[in-house]
ChimeraX commands (.cxc) that place a marker at each C-alpha (Angstrom):
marker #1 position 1.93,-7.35,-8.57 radius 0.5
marker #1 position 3.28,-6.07,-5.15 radius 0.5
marker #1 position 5.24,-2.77,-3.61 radius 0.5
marker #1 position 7.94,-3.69,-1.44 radius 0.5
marker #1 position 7.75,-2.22,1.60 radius 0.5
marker #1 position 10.61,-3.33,3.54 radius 0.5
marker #1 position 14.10,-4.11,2.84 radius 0.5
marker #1 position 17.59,-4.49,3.72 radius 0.5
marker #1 position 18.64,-2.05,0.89 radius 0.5
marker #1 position 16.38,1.56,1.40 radius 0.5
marker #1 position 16.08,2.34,-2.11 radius 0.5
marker #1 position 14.12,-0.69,-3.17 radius 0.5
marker #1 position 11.31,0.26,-1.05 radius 0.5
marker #1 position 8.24,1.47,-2.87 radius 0.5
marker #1 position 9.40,-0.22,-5.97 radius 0.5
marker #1 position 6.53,-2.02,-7.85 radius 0.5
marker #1 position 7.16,-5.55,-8.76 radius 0.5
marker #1 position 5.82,-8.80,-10.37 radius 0.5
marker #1 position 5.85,-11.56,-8.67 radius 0.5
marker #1 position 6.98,-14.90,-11.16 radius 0.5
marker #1 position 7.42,-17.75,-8.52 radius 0.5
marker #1 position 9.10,-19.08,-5.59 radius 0.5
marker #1 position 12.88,-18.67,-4.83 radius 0.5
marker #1 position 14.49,-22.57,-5.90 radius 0.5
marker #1 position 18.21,-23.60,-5.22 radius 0.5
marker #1 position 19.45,-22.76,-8.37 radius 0.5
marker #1 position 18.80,-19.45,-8.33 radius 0.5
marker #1 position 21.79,-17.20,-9.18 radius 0.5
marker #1 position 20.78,-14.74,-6.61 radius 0.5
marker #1 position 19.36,-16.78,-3.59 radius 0.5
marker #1 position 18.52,-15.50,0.17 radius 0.5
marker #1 position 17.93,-17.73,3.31 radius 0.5
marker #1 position 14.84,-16.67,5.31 radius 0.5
marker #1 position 12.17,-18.22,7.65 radius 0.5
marker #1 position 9.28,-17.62,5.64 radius 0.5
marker #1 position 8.22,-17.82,1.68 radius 0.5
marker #1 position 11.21,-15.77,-0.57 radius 0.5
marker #1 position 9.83,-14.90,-4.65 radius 0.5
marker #1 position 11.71,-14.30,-7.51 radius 0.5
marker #1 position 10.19,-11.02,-8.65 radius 0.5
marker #1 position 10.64,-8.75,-11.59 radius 0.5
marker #1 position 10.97,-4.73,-11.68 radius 0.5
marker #1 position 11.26,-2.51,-14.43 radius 0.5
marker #1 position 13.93,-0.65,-12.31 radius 0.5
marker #1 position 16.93,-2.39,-11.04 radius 0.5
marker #1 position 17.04,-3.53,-6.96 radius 0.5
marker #1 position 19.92,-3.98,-5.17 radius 0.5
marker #1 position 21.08,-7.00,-3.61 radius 0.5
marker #1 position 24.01,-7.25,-1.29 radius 0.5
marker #1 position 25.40,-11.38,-1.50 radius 0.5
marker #1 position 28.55,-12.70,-0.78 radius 0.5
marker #1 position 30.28,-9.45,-0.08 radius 0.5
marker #1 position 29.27,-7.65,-3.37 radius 0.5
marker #1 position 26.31,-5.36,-4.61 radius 0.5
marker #1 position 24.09,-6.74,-7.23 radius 0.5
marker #1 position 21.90,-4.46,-9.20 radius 0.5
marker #1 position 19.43,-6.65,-11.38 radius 0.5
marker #1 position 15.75,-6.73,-12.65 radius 0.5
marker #1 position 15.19,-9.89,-10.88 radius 0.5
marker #1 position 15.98,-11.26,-7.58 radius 0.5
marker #1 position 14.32,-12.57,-4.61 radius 0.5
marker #1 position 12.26,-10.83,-1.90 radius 0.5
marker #1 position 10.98,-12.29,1.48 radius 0.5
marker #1 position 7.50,-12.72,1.63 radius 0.5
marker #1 position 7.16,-10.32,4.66 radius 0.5
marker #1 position 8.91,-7.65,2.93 radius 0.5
marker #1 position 5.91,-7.48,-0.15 radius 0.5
marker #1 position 2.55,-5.85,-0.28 radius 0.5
marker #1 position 0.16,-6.71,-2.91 radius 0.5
marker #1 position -1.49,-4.44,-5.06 radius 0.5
marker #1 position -5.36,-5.17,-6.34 radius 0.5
marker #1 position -5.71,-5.67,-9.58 radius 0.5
marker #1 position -7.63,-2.80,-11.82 radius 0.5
marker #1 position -10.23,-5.76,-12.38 radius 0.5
marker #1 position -11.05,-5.49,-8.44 radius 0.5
marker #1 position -11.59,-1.41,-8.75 radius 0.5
marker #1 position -13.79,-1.92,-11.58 radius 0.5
marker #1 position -16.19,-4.08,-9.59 radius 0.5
marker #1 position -16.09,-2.00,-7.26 radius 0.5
marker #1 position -17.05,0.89,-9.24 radius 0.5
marker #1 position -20.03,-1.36,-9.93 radius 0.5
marker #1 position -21.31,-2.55,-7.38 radius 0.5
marker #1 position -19.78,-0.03,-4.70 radius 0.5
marker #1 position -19.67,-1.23,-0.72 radius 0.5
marker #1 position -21.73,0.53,1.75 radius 0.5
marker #1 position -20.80,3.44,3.73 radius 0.5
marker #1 position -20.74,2.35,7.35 radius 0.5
marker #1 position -21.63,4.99,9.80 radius 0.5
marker #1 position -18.29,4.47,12.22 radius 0.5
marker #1 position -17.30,6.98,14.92 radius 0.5
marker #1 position -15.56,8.86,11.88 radius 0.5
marker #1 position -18.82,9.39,10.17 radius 0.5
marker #1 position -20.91,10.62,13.57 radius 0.5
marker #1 position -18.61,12.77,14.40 radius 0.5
marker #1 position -18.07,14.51,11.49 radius 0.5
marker #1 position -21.50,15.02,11.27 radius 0.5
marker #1 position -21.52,16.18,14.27 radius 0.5
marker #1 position -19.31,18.77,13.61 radius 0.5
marker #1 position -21.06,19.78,10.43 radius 0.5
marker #1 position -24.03,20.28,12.65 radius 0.5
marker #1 position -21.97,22.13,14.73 radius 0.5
marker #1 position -20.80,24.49,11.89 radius 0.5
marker #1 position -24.49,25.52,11.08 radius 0.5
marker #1 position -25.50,26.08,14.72 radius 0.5
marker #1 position -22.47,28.51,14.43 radius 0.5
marker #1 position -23.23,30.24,11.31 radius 0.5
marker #1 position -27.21,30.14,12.26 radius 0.5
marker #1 position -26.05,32.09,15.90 radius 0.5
marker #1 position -23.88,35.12,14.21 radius 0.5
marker #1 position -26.40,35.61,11.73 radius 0.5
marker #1 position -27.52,39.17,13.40 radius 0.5
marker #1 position -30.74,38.83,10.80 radius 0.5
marker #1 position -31.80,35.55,13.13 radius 0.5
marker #1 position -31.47,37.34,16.86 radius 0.5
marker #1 position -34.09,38.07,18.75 radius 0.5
marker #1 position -34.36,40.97,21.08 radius 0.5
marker link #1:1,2 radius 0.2
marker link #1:2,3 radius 0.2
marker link #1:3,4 radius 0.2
marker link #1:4,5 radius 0.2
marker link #1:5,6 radius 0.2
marker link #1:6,7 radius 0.2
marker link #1:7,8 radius 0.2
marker link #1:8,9 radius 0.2
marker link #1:9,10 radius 0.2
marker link #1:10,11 radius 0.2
marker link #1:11,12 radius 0.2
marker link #1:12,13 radius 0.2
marker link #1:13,14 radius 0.2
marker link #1:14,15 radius 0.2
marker link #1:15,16 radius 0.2
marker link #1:16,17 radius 0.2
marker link #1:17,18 radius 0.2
marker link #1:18,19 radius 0.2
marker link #1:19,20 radius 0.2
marker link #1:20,21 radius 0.2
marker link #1:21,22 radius 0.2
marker link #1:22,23 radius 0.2
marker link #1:23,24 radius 0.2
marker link #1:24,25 radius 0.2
marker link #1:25,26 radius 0.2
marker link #1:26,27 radius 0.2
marker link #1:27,28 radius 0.2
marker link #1:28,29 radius 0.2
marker link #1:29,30 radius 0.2
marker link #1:30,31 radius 0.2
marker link #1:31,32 radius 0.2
marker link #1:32,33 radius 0.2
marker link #1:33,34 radius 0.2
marker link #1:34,35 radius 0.2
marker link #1:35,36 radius 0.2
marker link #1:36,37 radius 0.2
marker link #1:37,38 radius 0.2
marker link #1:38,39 radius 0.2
marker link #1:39,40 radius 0.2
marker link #1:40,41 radius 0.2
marker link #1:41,42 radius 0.2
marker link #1:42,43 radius 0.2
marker link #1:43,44 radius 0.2
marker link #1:44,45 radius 0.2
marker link #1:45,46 radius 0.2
marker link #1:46,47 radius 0.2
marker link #1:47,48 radius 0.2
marker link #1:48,49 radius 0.2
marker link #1:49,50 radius 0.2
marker link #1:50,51 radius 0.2
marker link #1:51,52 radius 0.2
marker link #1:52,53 radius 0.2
marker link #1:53,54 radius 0.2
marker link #1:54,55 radius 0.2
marker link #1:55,56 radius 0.2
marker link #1:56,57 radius 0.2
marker link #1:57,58 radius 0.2
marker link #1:58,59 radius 0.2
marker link #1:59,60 radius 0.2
marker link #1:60,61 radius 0.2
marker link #1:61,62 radius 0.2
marker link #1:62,63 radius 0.2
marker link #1:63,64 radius 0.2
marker link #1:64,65 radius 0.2
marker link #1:65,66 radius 0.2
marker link #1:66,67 radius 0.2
marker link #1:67,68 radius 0.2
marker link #1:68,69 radius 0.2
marker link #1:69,70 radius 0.2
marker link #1:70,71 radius 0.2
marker link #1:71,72 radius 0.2
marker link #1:72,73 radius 0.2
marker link #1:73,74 radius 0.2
marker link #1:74,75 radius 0.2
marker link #1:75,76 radius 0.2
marker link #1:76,77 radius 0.2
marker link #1:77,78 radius 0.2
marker link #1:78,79 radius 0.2
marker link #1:79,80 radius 0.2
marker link #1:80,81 radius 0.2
marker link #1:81,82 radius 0.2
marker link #1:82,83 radius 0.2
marker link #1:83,84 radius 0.2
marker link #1:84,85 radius 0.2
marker link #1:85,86 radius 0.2
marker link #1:86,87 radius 0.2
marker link #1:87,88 radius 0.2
marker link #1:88,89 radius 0.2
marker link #1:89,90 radius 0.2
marker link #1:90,91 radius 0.2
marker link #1:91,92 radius 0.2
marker link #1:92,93 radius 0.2
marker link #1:93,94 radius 0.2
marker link #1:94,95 radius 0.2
marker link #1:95,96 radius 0.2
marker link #1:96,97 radius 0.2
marker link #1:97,98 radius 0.2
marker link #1:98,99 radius 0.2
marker link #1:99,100 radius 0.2
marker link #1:100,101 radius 0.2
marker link #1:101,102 radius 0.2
marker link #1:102,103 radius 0.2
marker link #1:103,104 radius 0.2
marker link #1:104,105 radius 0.2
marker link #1:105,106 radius 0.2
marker link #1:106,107 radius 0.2
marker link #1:107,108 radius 0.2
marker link #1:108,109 radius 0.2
marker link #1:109,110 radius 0.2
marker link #1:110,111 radius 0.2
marker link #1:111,112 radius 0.2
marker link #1:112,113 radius 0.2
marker link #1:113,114 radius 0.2
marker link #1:114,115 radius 0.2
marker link #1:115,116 radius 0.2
view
């Protein structure tokens, strides 16, 4: 399974696909392109301009470089299992720092905690 995420025609990006194989010769709708082309499948039609005419089918080809793939649910469920550790990146310190930050605040215009 992949989202496409580039393509000649704007309204096939973000459409999910399958992925069945690689483009061949005898496809009916072929492309030439540098890199890998698959014949995917989508439950909505793409469009395909070839030859001078629009095509709108459930299966065509798609560059490689045009394709994202999606994890499978399999892959979230291990996860769920045995989840990663939480690195503690710049992100992490300095939200904490602002967290500490927030208290320091609250703590100071408490007028119960002054001291005269």
């Amino acid at each position: 399974m992949a989202i496409i995420i580039d393509a000649y025609n704007p309204e096939n990006i973000g459409k999910i696909v399958k992925v069945l194989r690689k483009q061949t010769m005898r496809e009916r709708l072929r492309i030439r392109h540098q890199g890998t082309v698959w014949i995917v499948h989508s439950a909505e039609k793409l469009k395909w301009n070839m030859w001078g005419r629009h095509f709108m089918e459930n299966f065509g080809p798609v560059p490689e470089n045009q394709l994202q793939p999606l994890k499978s649910s399999t892959h979230y469920e291990r996860l769920k299992e045995n989840p990663t550790q939480r690195m503690n990146c710049g992100t992490f310190m300095i939200m904490e720092y602002e967290e500490r930050c927030e208290m320091r605040r609250l703590e100071m215009s408490d007028p119960s905690k002054c001291e005269f």
